[in-house]
N, C-alpha and C positions, 0 to 999 in steps of 0.2 A: 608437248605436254610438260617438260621440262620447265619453258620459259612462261608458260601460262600457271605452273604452279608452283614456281619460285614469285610470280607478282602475287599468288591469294595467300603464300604461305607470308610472305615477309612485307609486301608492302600491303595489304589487306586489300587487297582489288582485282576483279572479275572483270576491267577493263583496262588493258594495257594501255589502250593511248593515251598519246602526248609521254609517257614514259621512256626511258634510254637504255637498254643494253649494250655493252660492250664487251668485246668479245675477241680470240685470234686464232688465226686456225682456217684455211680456209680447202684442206687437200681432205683428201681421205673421206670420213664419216663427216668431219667436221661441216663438210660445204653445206650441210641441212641446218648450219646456225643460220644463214642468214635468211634461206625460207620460213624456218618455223619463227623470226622478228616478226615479219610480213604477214603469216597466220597469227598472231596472237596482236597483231596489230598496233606495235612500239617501233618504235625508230631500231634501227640495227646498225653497230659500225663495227665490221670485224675486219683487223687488220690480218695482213699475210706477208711477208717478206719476199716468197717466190710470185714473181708478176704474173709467169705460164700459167701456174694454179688461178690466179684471179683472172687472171683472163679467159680460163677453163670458167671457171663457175658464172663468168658475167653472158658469156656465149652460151651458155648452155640455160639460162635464164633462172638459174637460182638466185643471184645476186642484181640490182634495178641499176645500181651505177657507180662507178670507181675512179678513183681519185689521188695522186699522190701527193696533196697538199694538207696537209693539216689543217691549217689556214681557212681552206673550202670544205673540210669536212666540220670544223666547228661550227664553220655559218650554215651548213644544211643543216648540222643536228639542231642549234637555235633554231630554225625554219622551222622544220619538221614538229618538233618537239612545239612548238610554239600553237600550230595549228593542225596539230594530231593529226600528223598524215604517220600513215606504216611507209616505212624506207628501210630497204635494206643498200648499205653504201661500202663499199668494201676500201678499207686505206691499205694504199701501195707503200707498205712502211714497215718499222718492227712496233709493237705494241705498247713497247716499254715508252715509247715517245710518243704514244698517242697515251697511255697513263697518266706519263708526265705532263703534257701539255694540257689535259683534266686537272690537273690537281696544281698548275699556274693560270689560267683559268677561274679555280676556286680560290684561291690566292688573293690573286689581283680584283676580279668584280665582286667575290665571295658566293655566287653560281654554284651549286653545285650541279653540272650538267648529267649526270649520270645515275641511274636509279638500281642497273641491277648490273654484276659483272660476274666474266667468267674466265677461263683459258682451254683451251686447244690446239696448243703447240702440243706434238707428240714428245712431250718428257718425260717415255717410260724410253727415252732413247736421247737425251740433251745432251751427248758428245759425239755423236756422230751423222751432225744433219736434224733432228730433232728438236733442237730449240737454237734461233739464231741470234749470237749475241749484238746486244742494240748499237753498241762501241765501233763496227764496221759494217760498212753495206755487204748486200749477200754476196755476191761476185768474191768482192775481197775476202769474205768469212770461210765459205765455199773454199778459197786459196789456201788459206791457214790452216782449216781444217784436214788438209792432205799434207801440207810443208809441215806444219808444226802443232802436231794434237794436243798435246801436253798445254802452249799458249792459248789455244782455242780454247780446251777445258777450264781455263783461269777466266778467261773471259765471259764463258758463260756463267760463271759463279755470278762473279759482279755484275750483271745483268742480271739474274734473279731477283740478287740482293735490293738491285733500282727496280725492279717492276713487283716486289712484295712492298717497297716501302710508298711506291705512289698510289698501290691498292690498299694498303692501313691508313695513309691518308685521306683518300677517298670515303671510305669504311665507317674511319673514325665521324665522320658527318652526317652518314646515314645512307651509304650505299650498304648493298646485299654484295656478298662476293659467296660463292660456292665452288666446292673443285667439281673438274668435270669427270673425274675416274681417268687423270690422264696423268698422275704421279706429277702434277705441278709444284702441291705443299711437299711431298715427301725428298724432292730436289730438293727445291727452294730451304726447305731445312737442311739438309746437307750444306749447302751453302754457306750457309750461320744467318739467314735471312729471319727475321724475327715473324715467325708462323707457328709459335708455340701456344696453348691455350694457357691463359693464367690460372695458376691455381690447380692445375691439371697436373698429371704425368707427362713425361715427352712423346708419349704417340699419339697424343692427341693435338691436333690443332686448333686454329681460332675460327678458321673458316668449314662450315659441315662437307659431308658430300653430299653428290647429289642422289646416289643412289637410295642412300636411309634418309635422309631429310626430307628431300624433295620428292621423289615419285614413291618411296615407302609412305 
């Protein structure tokens, strides 16, 4: 319901295909992002940093196929996207570099491959496990995060910082982003990551949520 009426609210359409969600998060509540792609019938690429979770969600048949190439996830979503097939494809990666690699992408062809986006990293909890910063792979993050909290905390700042500024990029062209009630903007602010609403007070952000926007 979510993702079917984030497309009628913001892109004015009762039929998702050939449309792009993007999306991270693939543990907990979250694994029902890449079904409900699939139900509403738009490509889906949600990335995860833990492989066991995505290999949890591909075995267990919420998610159709996984990949830790960038590379072959752009060429499915161009595929997919191209002859509106529903895919749900999960990247073995952190999100911020699947943001980034959308928004050089947009860059370089001027594509904008992406229609609607979201997050679901658990960051009512991004210093302990919660959200992993893109700067080191998880093993190594995983490491830091027990030797040295304190640089782990830094790190995930500045990974907010990159994965708010390739979603305003994105944004600014004509994607949809919305929070998912998962304290993503309210980090991400903390951070200094520019998620403030213009012309607003500071509790409000640029991006709605989903609970009053979307299913309200």
């Amino acid at each position: 319901l979510t993702v079917l009426n984030a497309g009628r609210r913001y892109l004015k359409a009762e039929d998702l295909s050939g449309k792009v969600f993007v999306t991270s998060g693939l543990g907990g509540m979250s694994g029902a992002q890449a079904k409900a792609a699939v139900i509403a019938g738009c490509v889906g690429i949600i990335a995860e940093v833990d492989e066991a979770a995505l290999l949890k969600r591909h075995k267990q048949g919420w998610l159709m196929e996984i990949s830790n190439s960038l590379d072959h996830c752009i060429a499915r979503l161009r595929e997919a996207r191209k002859n509106k097939i529903a895919l749900s494809l999960g990247y073995h990666g952190n999100v911020v570099d699947l943001w980034e690699r959308l928004v050089y992408e947009l860059d370089t062809t001027g594509e904008l491959l992406v229609d609607l986006g979201s997050d679901q990293t658990s960051c009512h909890n991004p210093f302990s496990g919660g959200y992993y910063p893109v700067q080191l792979g998880f093993e190594e993050a995983k490491q830091l995060l027990s030797t040295n909290p304190g640089k782990f905390r830094s790190l995930v700042q500045e990974s907010l910082k990159r994965h708010v500024a390739a979603i305003n990029r994105l944004a600014d062209k004509g994607m949809f982003f919305w929070d998912y009630g998962n304290a993503f903007l309210l980090e991400a602010q903390r951070a200094g990551a520019d998620v403030e609403k213009k012309g607003a007070n500071k509790t409000e952000f640029r991006y709605p949520s989903y609970v009053q926007h979307i299913m309200g």
